[in-house]
C-alpha positions in Angstrom: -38.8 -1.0 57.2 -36.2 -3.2 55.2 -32.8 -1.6 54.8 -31.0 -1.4 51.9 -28.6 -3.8 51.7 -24.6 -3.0 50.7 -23.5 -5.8 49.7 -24.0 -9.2 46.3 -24.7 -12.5 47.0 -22.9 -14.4 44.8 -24.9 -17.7 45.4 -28.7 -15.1 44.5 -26.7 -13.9 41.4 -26.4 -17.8 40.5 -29.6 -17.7 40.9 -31.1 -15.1 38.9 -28.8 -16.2 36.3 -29.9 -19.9 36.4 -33.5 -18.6 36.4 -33.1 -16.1 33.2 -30.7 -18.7 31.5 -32.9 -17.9 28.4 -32.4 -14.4 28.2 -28.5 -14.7 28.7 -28.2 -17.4 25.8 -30.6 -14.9 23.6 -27.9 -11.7 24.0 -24.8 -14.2 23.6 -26.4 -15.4 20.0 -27.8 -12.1 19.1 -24.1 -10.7 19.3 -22.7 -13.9 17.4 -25.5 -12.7 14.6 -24.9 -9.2 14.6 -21.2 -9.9 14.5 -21.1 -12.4 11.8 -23.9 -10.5 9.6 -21.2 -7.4 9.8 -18.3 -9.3 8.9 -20.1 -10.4 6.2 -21.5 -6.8 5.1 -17.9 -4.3 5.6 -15.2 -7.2 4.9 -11.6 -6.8 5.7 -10.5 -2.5 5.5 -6.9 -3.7 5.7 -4.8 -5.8 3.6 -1.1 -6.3 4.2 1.9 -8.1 3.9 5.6 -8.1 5.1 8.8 -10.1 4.7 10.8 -11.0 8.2 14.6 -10.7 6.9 17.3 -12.9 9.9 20.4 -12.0 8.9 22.5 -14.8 10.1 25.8 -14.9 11.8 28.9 -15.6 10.0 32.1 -15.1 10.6 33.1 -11.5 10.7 29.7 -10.6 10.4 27.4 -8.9 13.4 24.0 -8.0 13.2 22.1 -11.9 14.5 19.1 -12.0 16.2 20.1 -14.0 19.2 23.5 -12.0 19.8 27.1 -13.2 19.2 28.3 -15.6 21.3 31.0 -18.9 20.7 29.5 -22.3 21.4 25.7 -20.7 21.0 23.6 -21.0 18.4 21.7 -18.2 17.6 18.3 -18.0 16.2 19.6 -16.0 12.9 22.5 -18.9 11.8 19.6 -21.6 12.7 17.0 -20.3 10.0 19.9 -20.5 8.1 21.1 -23.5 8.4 18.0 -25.1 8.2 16.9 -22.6 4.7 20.1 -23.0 3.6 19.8 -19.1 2.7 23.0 -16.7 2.4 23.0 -12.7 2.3 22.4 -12.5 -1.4 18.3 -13.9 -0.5 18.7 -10.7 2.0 19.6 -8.4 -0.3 17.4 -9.4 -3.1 14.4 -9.8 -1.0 14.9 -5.6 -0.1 16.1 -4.9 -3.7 12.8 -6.2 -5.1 10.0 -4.5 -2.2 7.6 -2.4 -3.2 9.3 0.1 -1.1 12.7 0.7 -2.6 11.1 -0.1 -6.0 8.7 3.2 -5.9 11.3 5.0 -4.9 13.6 4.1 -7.3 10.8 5.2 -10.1 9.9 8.3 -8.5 13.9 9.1 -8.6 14.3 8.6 -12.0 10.8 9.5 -13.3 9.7 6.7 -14.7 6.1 6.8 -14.0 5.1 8.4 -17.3 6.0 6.4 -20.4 5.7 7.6 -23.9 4.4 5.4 -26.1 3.8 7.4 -29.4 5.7 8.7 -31.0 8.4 6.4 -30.0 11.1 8.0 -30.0 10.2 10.9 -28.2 11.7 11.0 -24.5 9.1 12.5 -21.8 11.5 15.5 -21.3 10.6 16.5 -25.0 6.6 16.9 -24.0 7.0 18.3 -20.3 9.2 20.9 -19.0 7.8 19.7 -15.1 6.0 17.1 -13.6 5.2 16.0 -10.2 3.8 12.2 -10.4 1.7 11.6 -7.4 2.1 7.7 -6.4 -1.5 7.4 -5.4 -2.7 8.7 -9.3 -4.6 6.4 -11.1 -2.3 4.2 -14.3 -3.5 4.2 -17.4 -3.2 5.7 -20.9 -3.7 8.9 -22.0 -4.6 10.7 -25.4 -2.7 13.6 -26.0 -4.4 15.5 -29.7 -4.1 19.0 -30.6 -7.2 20.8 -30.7 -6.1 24.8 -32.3 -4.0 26.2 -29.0 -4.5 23.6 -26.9 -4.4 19.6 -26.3 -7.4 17.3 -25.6 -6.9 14.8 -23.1 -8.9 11.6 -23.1 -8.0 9.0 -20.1 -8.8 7.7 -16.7 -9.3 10.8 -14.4 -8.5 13.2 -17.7 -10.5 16.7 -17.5 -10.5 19.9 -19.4 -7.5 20.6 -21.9 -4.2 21.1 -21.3 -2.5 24.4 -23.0 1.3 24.1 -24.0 3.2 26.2 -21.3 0.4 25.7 -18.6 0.2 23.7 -15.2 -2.2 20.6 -15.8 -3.6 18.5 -13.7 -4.2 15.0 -14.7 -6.2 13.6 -11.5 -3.8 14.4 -8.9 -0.8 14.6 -10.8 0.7 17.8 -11.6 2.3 18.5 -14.9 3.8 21.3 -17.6 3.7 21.0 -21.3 6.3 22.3 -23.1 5.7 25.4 -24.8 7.1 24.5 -28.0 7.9 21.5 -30.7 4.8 19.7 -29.3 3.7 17.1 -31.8 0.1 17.2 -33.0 -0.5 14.1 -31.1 1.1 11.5 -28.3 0.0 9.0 -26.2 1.6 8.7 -22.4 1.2 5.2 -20.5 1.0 6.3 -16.5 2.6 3.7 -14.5 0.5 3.8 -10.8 
């Protein structure tokens, strides 16, 4: 009888390893493949980007990235030194994200543009409308057909009746009831 035996040999794992060297190097490549052949195939899901802001510190002023201390300079006053940058590249950096842009436009609705008739303000052809900011830009038709309005554009569907929820993709909006024009065209800012 041979008992089992509890315990690895390091120096017989070298071994078997040495002796199947081929099979080893044949999984390592075979992952390289099948990892390279599905980078290729999906791509990148994610895209991103973002802006590091130092604030650096001057006199009076708190808020540095290495603290605030006399004698020491701090990493915030160094990038500035070095960039020569003052507050107003701060500020106009934030003023200008995508961030406080959207929601600037969703604040003052200025997704929807009217761009005929010209003159007409976007209050004058909806009484409500909720702007989702993942709905698809674009331009759409607006043309009286009898009691109701064909809509021709990206995502457009079915007609829209003056008075009536619509839903153009998944934006939600109301046409007025009255003093419609026969016709208008709305550019959708996404």
């Amino acid at each position: 009888m041979n008992p089992q035996r509890d315990t690895v040999d390091i120096g017989e794992a070298v071994g078997v390893l040495r002796r199947r060297w081929r099979w080893v190097a044949a999984g390592v490549l075979t992952g390289l493949v099948i990892a390279v052949v599905v980078g290729f195939v999906f791509g990148p899901r994610y895209k991103g980007r973002t802006t590091v802001v130092l604030r650096s510190a001057q006199a009076g002023q708190g808020g540095t990235l290495g603290g605030e201390a006399s004698g020491i300079l701090s990493a915030g006053s160094l990038v500035s030194l070095l960039s020569g940058a003052t507050g107003f590249d701060t500020e106009l950096e934030i003023l200008t994200s995508r961030s406080t842009v959207g929601a600037v436009v969703d604040s003052l609705g200025l997704q929807a543009i009217v761009e005929a008739p010209k003159a007409l303000p976007r209050t004058a052809l909806f009484s409500s409308a909720h702007w989702d900011p993942l709905a698809l830009g674009g331009v759409y038709h607006f043309e009286r057909s009898g009691s109701e309005y064909r809509v021709s554009g990206p995502g457009a569907g079915g007609p829209a009746r003056p008075g009536s929820v619509y839903h153009l993709g998944r934006s939600i909006l109301t046409l007025r009831a009255e003093g419609l024009p026969e016709r208008f065209v709305v550019r959708l800012i996404s």
